[in-house]
C-alpha positions as semicolon CSV with decimal commas, in nm:
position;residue;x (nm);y (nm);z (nm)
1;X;11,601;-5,797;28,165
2;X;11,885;-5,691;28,004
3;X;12,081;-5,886;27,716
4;X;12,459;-5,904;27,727
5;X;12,648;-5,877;27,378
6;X;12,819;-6,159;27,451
7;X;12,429;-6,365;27,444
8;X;12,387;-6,097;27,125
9;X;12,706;-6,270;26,982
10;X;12,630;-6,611;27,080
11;X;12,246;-6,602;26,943
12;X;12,373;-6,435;26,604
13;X;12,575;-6,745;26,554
14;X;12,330;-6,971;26,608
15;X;12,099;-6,830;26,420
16;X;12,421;-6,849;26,135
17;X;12,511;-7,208;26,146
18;X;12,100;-7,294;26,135
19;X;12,061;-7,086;25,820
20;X;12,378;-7,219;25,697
21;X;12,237;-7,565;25,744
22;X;11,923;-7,506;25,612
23;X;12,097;-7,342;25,291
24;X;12,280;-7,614;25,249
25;X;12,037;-7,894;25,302
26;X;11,775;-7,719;25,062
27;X;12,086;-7,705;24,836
28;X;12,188;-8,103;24,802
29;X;11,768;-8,115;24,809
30;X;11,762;-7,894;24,473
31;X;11,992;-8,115;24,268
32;X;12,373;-7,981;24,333
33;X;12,634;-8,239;24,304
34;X;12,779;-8,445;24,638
35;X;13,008;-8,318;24,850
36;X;13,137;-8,258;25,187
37;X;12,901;-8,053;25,443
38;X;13,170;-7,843;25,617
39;X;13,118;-7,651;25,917
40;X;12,903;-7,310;25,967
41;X;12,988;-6,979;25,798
42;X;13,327;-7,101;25,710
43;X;13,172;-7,402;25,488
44;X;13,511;-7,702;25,410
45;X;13,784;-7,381;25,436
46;X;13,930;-7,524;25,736
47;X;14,010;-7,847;25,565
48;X;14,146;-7,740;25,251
49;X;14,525;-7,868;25,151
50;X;14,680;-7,639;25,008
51;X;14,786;-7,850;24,718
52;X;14,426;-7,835;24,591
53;X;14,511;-8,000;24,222
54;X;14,548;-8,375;24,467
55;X;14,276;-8,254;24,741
56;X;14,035;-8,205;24,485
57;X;14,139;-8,527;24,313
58;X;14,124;-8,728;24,665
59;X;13,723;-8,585;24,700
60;X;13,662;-8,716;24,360
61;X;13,735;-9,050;24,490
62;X;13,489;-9,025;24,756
63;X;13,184;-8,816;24,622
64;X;13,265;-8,888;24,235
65;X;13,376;-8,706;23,959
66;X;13,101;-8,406;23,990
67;X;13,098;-8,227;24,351
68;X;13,029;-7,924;24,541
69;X;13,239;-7,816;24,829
70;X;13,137;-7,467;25,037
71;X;13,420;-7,209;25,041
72;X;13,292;-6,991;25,242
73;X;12,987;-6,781;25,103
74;X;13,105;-6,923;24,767
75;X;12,978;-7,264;24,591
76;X;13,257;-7,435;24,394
77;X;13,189;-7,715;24,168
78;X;13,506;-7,984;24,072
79;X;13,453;-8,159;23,738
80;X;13,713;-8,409;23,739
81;X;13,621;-8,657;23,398
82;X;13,730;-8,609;23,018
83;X;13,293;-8,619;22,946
84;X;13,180;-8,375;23,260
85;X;13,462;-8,152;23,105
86;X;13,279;-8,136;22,756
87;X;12,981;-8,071;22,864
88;X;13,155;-7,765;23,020
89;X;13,380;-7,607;22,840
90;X;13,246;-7,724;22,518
91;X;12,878;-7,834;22,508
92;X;12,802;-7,539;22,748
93;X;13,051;-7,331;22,676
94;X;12,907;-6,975;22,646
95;X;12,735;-7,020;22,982
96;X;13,055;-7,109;23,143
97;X;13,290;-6,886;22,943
98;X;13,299;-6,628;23,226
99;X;13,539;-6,601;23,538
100;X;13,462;-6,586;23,903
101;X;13,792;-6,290;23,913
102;X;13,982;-6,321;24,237
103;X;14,064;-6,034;24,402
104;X;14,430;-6,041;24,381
105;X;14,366;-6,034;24,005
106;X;14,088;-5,776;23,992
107;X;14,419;-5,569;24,065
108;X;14,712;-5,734;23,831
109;X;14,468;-5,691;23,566
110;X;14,398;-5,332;23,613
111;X;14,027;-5,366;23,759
112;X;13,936;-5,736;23,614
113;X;13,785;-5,633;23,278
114;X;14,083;-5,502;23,094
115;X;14,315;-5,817;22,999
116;X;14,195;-6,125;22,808
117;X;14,233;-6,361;23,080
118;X;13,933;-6,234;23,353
119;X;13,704;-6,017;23,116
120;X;13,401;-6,113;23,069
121;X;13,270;-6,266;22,730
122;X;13,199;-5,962;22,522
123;X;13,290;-5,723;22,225
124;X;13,558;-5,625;22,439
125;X;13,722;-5,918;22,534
126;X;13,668;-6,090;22,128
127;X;13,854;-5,745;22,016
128;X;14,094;-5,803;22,227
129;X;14,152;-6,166;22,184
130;X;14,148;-6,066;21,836
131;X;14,423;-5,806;21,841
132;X;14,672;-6,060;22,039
133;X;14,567;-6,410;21,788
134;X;14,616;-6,188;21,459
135;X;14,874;-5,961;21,519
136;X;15,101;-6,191;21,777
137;X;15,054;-6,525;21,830
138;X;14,945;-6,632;21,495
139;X;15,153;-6,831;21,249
140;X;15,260;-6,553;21,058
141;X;15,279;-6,321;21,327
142;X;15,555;-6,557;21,501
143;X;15,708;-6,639;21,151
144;X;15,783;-6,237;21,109
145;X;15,961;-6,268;21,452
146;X;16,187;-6,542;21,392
147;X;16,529;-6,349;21,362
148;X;16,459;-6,195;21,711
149;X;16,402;-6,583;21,865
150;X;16,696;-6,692;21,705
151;X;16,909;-6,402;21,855
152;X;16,792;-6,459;22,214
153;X;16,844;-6,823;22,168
154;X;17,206;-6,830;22,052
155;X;17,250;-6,568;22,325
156;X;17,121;-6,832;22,599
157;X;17,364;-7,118;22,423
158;X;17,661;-6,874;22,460
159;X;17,537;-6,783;22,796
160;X;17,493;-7,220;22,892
161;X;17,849;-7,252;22,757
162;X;18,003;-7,035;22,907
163;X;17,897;-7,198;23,234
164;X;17,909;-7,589;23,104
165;X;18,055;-7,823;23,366
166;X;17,901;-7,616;23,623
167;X;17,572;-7,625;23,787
168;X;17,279;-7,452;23,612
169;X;16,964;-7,369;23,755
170;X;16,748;-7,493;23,420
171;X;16,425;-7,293;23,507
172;X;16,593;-6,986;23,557
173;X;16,769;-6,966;23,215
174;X;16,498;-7,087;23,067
175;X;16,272;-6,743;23,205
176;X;16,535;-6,565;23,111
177;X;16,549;-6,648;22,754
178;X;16,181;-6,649;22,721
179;X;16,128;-6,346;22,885
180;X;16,372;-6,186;22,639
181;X;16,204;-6,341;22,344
182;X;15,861;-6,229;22,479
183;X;15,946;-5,857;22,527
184;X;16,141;-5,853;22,246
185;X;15,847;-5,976;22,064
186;X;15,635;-5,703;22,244
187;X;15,827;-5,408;22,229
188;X;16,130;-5,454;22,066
189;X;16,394;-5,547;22,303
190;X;16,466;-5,759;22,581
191;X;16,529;-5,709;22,963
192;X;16,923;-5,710;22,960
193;X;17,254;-5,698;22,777
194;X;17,493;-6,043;22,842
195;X;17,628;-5,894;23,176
196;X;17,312;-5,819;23,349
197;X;17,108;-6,152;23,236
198;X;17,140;-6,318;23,605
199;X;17,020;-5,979;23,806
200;X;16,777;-5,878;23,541
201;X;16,600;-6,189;23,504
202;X;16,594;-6,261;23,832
203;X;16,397;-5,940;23,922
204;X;16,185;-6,034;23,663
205;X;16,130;-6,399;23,752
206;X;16,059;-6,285;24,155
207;X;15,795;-6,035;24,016
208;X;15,576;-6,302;23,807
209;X;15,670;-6,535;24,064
210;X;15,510;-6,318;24,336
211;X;15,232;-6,247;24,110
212;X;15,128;-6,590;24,040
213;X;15,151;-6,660;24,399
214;X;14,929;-6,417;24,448
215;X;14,650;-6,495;24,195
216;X;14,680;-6,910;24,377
217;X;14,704;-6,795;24,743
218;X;14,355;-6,886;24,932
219;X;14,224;-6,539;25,025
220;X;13,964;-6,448;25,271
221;X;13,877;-6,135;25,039
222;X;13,723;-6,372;24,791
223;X;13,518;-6,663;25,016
224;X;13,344;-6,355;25,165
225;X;13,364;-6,071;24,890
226;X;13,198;-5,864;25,188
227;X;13,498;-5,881;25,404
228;X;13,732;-5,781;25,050
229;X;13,761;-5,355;25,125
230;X;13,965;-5,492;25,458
231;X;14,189;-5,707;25,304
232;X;14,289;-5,937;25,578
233;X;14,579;-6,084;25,449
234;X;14,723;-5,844;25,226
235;X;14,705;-5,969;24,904
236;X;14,522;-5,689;24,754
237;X;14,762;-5,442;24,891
238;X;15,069;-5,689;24,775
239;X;14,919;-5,726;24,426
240;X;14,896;-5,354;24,392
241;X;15,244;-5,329;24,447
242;X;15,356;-5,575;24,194
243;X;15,101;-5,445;23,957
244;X;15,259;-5,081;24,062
245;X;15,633;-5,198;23,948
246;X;15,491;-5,371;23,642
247;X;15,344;-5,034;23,515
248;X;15,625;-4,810;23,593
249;X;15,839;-5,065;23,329
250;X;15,532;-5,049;23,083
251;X;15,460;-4,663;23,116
252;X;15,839;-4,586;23,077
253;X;15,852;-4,813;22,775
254;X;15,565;-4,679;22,625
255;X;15,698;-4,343;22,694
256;X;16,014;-4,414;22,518
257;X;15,823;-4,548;22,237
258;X;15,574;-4,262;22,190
259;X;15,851;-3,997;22,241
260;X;16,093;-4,165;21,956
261;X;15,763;-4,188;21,699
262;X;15,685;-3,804;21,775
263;X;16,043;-3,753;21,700
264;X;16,024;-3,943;21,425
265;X;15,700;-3,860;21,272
266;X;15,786;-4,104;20,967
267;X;15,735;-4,471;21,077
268;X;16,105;-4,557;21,127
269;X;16,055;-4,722;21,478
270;X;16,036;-5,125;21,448
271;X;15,706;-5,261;21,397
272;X;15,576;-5,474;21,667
273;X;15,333;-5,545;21,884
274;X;15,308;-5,255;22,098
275;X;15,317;-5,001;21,824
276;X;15,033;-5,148;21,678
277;X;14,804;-5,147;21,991
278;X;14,972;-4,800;22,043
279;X;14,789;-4,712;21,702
280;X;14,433;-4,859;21,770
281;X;14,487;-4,655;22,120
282;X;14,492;-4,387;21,940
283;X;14,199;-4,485;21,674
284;X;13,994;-4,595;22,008
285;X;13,926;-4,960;21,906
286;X;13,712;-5,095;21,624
287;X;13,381;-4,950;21,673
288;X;13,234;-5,219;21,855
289;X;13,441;-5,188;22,142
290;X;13,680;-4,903;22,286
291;X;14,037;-4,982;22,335
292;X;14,258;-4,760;22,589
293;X;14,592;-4,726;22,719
294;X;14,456;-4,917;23,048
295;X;14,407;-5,244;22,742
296;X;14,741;-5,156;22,632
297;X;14,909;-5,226;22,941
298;X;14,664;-5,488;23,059
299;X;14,801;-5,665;22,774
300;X;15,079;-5,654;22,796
301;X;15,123;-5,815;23,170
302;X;14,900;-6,092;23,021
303;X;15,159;-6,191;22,786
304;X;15,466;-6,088;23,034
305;X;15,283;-6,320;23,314
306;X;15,123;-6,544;23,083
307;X;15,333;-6,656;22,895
308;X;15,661;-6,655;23,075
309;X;15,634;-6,917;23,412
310;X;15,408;-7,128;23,216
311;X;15,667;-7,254;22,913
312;X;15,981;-7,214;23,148
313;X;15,818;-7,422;23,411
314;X;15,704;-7,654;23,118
315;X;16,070;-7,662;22,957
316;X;16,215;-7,732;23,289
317;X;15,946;-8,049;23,380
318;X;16,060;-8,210;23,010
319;X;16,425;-8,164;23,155
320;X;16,353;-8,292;23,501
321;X;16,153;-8,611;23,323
322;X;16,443;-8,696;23,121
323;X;16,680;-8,683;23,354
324;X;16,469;-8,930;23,557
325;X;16,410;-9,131;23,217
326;X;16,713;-9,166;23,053
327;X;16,608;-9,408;22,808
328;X;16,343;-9,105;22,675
329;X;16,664;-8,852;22,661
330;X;16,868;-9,067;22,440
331;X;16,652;-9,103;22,232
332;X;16,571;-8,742;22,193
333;X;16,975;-8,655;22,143
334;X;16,960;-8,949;21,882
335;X;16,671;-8,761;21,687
336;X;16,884;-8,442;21,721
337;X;17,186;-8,647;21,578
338;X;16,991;-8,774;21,301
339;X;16,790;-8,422;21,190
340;X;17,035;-8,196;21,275
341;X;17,412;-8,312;21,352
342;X;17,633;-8,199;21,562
343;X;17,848;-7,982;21,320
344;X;17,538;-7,725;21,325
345;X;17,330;-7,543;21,577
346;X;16,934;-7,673;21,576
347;X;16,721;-7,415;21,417
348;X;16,375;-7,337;21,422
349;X;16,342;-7,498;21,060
350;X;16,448;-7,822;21,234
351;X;16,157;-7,891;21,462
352;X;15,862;-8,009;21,232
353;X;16,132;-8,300;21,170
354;X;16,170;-8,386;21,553
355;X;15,876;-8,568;21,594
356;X;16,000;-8,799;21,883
357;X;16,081;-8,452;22,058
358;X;15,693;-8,296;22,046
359;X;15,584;-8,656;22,212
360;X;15,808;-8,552;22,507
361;X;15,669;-8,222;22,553
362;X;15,275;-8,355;22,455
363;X;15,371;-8,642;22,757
364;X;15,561;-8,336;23,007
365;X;15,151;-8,096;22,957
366;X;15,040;-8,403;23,013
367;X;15,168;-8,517;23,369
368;X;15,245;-8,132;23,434
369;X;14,969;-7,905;23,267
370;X;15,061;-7,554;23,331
371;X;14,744;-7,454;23,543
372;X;14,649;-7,828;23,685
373;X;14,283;-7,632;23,752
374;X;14,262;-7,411;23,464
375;X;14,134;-7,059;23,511
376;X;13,826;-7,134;23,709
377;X;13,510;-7,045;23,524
378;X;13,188;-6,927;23,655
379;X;12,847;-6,967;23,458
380;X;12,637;-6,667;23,390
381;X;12,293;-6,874;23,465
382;X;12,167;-7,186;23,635
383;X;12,293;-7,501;23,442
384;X;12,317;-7,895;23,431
385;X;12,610;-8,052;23,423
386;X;12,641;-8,443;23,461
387;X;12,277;-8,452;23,593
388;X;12,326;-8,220;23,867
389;X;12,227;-7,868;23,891
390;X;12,522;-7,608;23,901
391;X;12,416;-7,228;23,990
392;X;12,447;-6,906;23,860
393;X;12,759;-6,781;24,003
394;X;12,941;-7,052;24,129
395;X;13,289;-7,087;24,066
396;X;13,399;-7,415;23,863
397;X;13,718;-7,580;23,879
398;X;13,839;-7,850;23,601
399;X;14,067;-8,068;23,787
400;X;14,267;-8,134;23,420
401;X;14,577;-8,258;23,652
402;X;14,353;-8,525;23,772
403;X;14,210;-8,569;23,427
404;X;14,505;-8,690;23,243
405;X;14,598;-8,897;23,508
406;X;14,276;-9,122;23,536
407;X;14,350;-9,486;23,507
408;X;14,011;-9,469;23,371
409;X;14,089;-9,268;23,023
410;X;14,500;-9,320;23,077
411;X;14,702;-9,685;23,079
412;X;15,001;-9,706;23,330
413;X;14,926;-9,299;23,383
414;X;15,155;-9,174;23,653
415;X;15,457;-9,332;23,442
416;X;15,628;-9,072;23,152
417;X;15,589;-9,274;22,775
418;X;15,637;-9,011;22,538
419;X;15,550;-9,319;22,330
420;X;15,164;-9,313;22,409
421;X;15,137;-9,031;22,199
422;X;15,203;-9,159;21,830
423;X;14,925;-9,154;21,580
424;X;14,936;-9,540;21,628
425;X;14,910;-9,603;21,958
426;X;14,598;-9,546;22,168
427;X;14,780;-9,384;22,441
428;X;14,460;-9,353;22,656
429;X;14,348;-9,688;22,569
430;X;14,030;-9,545;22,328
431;X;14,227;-9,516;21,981
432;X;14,182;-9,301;21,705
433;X;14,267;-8,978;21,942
434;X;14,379;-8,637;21,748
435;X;14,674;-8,607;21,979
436;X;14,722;-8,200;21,999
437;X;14,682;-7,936;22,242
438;X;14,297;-7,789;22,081
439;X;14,051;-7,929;22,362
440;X;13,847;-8,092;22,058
441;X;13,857;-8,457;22,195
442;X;13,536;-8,656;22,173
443;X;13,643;-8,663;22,550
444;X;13,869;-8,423;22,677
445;X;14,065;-8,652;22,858
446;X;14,365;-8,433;22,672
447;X;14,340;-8,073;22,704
448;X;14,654;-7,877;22,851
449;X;14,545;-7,562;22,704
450;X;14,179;-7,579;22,833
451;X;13,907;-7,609;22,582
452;X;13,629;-7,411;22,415
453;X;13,627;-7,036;22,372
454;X;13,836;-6,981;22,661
455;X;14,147;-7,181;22,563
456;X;14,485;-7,059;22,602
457;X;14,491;-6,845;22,317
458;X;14,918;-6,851;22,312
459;X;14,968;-7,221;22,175
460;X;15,129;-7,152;21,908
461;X;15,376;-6,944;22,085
462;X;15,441;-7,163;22,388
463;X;15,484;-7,507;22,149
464;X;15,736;-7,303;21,945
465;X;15,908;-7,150;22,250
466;X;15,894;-7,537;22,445
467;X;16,022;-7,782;22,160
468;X;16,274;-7,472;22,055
469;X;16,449;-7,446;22,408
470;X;16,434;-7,823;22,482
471;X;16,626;-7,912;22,124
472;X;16,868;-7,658;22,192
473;X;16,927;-7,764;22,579
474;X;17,026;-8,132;22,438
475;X;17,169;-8,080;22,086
476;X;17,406;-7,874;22,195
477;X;17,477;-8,063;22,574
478;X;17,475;-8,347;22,772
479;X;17,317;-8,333;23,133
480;X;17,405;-8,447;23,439
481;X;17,263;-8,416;23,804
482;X;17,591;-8,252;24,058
483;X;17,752;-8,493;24,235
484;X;17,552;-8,624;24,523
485;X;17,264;-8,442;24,416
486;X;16,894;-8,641;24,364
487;X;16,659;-8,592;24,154
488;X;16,357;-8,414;24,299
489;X;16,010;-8,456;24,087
490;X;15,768;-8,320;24,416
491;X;15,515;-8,060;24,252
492;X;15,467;-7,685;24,447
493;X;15,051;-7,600;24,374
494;X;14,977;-7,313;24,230
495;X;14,776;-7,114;23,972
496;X;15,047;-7,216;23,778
497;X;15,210;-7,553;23,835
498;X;15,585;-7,514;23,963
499;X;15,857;-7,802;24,043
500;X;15,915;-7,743;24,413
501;X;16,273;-7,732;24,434
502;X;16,452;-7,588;24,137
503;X;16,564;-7,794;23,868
504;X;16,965;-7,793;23,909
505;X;17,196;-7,954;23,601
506;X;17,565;-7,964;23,458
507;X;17,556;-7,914;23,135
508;X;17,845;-8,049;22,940
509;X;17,944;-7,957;22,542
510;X;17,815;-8,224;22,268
511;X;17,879;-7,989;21,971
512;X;18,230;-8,091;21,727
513;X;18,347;-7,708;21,744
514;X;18,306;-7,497;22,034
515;X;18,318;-7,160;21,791
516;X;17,928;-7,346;21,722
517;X;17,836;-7,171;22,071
518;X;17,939;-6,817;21,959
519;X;17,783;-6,815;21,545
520;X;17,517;-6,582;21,485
């Protein structure tokens, strides 16, 4: 008797879904945390939101603040409390240190193991991790830059005057004058003169934008890896492209760079970062580990990408909360007053004194952390976490949007009190916190930066660049939402966490003497 295929087809996925089941059942059996069933093959994909940050946080409520959920062929684990956190990203930390690399950034990051942010725990990734903490985003490092942030600000205050009792789209100046501060830092100079700041930085803004969207977007490639060489949706083929207009800017800077040194021969070029990774590219790394012009440029899209969205979308939350709270802004612009004046320009020197101003942006990471998931980790062997077994390979998300807003660890926690953060309140209801973004909490019911080895290793850039651009945005101007215009606080999910309409103000002068706008 002869079989049809379309028996063949229908027997095949029978024999699926009872595997699946039998998988699955033998896995609750063995120990893994709660968690929905989900159907055949596909596991809970069909009922994902695709704001995950709340969807995770809504399954939390049900199965508890440990669970597994089936995303596809791949086992992810949601750790949603300050204590399950510890025992993950510090208690256990070298077993989880590792990422489960999404496809999508297997290609921004020129084949996964060449940035900081997806390779593995290694010599390669401590070097460097080493290179970027010592030679850029240390304390002295940024201290030896401050003339360059200081240009780029007073450009951006010219820039906001110049347009004052006008609409300004807040986020967009705000990438702008961090993107100019971060290449500057990089490679010397920024992405365009005065007239080209709205077309340059928008090109700039759409490419990390579409990048980021990218390394977020659910992706068939990477719930079945086997399916990845087809790339169903496109993501691989978009992220090559992005990744493919990144390194023609990078190859054509470092070009320029290597062309003016060989011209030079006598170490008159400006000392930054990128002639000192140029150098150990040409020493081939420490000895331990080998360092290439792939690492070069690897690096330098994880400080382009990293570090640009994340404090402009940051900067642009504080804005949006204090327009919503403006109780919390006058009180800000009262600091300002008292530290600064308003017969002078706020300088970096000023912020250690603005105290009330670094509880606003500790309160804005902590209602909007930049990535409400983290980077998801993945543990290189079987472990235990909260009493339940989680596996080799699985992919783990920290839910730290869902974290610091736990009635549990937070009082009155969907409500913005910069307040909760002084060294003599108890802001989460515990006392005796160290309120600061290092993930080394008893509990990490406070971590905005991540914890462990893994944590955000540009802190002291981003709290710099945030509490910088914030005191100059109200020392120098009032704000006002246009005429007829409502404030919109909805959030748009991501990798990294984005307001989902653009923040849109009307700035108006506050300075004595407008010539303040144009000083150098």
């Amino acid at each position: 008797m002869e079989i049809s295929s379309t028996t063949l087809l229908y027997a095949a996925l029978l024999t699926a879904a009872f595997l699946y089941l039998a998988v699955v059942r033998r896995g609750r059996g063995a120990g893994l945390p709660p968690g929905p069933t989900g159907l055949p093959l596909v596991g809970n994909l069909l009922s994902l939101d695709r704001d995950l940050h709340t969807y995770f946080a809504g399954l939390t409520a049900r199965y508890g603040p440990i669970f597994s959920i089936r995303l596809g062929s791949k086992l992810g684990i949601v750790i949603s409390s300050p204590a399950l956190a510890r025992e993950v990203l510090r208690d256990q930390d070298l077993v989880f240190a590792n990422r489960d690399t999404p496809d999508a950034a297997r290609s921004i990051s020129y084949g996964g193991g060449q940035n900081i942010v997806w390779n593995p725990v290694g010599p390669t990734w401590r070097l460097l991790r080493r290179v970027c903490v010592r030679e850029m985003l240390s304390l002295g490092g940024l201290d030896n830059v401050h003339g360059l942030r200081r240009r780029e600000f007073r450009a951006t205050l010219r820039h906001l005057h110049a347009k004052s009792t006008t609409p300004v789209d807040v986020g967009a100046q705000m990438f702008l004058n961090t993107m100019n501060v971060i290449t500057g830092t990089l490679w010397g100079g920024n992405i365009g003169s005065e007239s080209e700041r709205t077309a340059v930085g928008n090109e700039f803004r759409n490419l990390v934008a579409d990048i980021t969207e990218m390394l977020g977007a659910p992706n068939v490639s990477d719930f079945f890896p086997a399916l990845a060489p087809l790339d169903l949706q496109g993501i691989r083929r978009k992220s090559d492209m992005l990744k493919g207009r990144f390194d023609e800017i990078f190859a054509m800077i470092i070009q320029k760079r290597e062309k003016a040194d060989n011209a030079g021969g006598d170490g008159e070029t400006a000392s930054d970062f990128l002639e000192y990774m140029l150098k150990m590219e040409k020493e081939g790394g420490d000895g331990k580990a080998s360092f290439t012009m792939t690492n070069v440029k690897a690096l330098l899209m994880d400080m382009v990408v990293g570090g640009t969205e994340t404090t402009s979308n940051t900067v642009e939350w504080a804005m949006a909360e204090m327009l919503q709270n403006r109780l919390t802004m006058r009180k800000v612009q009262e600091e300002l007053d008292a530290v600064v004046g308003r017969d002078g320009v706020v300088e970096e020197s000023h912020l250690p004194q603005l105290q009330y101003l670094h509880l606003v942006l500790k309160e804005t990471l902590r209602l909007h952390p930049p990535l409400p998931l983290l980077v998801p980790h993945c543990p290189n062997a079987d472990a235990m976490v909260g009493g339940h077994r989680v596996p080799e390979g699985s992919r783990v998300f920290v839910n730290v949007w869902a974290i610091q807003r736990d009635p549990a660890a937070w009082k009155d926690p969907l409500e913005f009190i910069p307040e909760r953060f002084l060294p003599a309140n108890d802001g989460s209801g515990g006392g005796g916190h160290k309120w600061d973004f290092s993930g080394t909490g008893i509990e990490l019911d406070y971590m905005p930066f991540g914890s462990g080895r893994r944590i955000c290793a540009g802190i002291p850039m981003a709290e710099r660049m945030a509490v910088y651009s914030l005191a100059m945005l109200l020392q120098a101007f009032d704000w006002e939402m246009p005429a007829g215009e409502r404030l919109d606080l909805a959030e748009r999910f991501g990798i990294v966490m984005k307001k989902a309409t653009p923040l849109v103000a009307v700035p108006t002068p506050r300075l004595s003497d407008p010539d303040l706008y144009y000083s150098t």
